[in-house]
C-alpha positions as CSV (number, residue, x, y, z in Angstrom):
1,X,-76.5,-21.3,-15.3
2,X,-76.7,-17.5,-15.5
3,X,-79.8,-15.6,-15.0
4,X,-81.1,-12.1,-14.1
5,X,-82.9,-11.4,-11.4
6,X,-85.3,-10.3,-13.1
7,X,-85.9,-13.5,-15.0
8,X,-85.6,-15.4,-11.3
9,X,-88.3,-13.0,-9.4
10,X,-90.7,-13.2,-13.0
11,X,-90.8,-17.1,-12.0
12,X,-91.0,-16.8,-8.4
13,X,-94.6,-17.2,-8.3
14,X,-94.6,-19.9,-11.4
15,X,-92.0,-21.9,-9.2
16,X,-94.4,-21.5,-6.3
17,X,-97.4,-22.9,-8.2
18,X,-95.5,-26.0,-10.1
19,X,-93.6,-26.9,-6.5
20,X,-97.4,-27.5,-5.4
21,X,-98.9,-29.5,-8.2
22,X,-98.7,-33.0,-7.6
23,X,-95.1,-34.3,-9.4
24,X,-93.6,-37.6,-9.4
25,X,-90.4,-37.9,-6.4
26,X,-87.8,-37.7,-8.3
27,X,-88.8,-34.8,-9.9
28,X,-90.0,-32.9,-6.2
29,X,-86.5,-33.8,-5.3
30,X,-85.0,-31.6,-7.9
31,X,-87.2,-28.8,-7.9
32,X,-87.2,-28.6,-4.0
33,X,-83.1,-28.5,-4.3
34,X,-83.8,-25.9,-6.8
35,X,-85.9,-23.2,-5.0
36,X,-83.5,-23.5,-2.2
37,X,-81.2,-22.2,-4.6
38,X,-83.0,-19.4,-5.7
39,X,-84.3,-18.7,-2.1
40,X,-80.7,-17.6,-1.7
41,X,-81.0,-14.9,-4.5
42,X,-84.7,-13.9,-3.5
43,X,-83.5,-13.6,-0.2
44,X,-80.3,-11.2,-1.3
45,X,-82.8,-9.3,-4.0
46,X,-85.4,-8.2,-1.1
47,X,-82.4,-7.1,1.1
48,X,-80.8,-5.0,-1.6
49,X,-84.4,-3.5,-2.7
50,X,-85.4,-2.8,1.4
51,X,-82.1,-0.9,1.9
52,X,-82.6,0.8,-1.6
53,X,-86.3,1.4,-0.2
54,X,-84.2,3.0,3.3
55,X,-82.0,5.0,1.0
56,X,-84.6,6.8,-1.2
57,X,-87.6,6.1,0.8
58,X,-89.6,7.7,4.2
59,X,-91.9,6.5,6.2
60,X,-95.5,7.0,6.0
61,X,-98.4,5.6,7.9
62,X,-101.0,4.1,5.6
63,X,-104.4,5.6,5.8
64,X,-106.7,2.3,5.3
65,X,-104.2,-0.1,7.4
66,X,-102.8,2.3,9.9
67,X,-99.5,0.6,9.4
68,X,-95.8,2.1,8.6
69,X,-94.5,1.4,5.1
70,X,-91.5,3.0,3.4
71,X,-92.3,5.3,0.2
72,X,-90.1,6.7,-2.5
73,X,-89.8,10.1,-2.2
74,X,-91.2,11.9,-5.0
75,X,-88.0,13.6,-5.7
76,X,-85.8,10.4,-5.7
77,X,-88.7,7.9,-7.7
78,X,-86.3,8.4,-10.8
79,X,-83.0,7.5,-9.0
80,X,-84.7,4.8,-7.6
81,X,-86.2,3.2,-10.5
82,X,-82.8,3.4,-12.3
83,X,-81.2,2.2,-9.1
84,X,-83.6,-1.1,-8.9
85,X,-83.7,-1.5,-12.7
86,X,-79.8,-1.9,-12.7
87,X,-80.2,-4.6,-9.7
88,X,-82.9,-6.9,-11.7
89,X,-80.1,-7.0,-14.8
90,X,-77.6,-8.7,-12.1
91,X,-76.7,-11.4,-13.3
92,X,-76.4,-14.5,-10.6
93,X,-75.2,-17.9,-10.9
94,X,-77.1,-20.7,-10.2
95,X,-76.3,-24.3,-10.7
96,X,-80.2,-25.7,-11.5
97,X,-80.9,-29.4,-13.0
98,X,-83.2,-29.6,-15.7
99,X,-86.5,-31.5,-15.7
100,X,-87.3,-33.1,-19.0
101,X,-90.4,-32.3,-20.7
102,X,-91.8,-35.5,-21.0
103,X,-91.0,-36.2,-17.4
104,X,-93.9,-34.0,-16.5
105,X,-96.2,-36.0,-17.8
106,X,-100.0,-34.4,-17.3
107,X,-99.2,-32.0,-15.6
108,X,-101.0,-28.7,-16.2
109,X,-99.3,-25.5,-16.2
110,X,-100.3,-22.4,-17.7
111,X,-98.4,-21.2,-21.0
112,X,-97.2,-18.4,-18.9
113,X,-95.8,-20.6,-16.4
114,X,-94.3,-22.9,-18.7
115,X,-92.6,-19.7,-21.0
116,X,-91.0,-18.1,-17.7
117,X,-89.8,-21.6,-16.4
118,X,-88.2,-22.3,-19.2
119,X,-84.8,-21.8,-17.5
120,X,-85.4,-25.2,-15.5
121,X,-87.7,-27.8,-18.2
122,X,-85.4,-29.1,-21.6
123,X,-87.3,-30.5,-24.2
């Protein structure tokens, strides 16, 4: 299945939150399969966005933490947003199996969850 990156990170926090409700085996076989998939592509997206950080960033200490962070440059914030922009429309394959609807049973999930997983539940 082909998806953005963009789609994939929107559902990264849904994906956390349904791989932690209470699912029948079968079904926390597939989904754990899954998110190692996209663990792949999260993993490749946060390198690409860290050296894209490197690239058009500099280093600043943060006043409240008193810890380094990397901070677009004021000059380079446009480049950069194109720059990221054009990385979340990658496309990436990713072989997922589908849970059926009804297989979820009672679960409860928020419509918001349910719209952005849509990618992995079939009717």
């Amino acid at each position: 299945m082909k998806l953005s990156l963009d789609d994939l990170i929107n559902a990264q926090e849904s994906l956390i939150k349904f791989a932690k409700t209470d699912v029948p085996v079968k079904i926390a076989y597939w989904l754990s399969k899954d998110i190692q998939k996209f663990n792949i592509e999260f993993k490749a997206f946060e390198e690409a966005r860290s050296k894209l950080f490197e690239k058009y960033g500099k280093k600043q200490v943060n006043e409240e933490t008193k810890q380094e962070q990397l901070v677009i440059k004021p000059e380079n914030i446009e480049i950069f947003q194109k720059e990221i922009n054009e990385l979340l429309k990658t496309e990436v394959e990713v072989e997922v199996h589908k849970i059926k609807l009804e297989s979820l049973g009672e679960i409860k999930l928020s419509t918001f969850d349910l719209g952005v997983l849509q990618f992995i539940i079939e009717e």
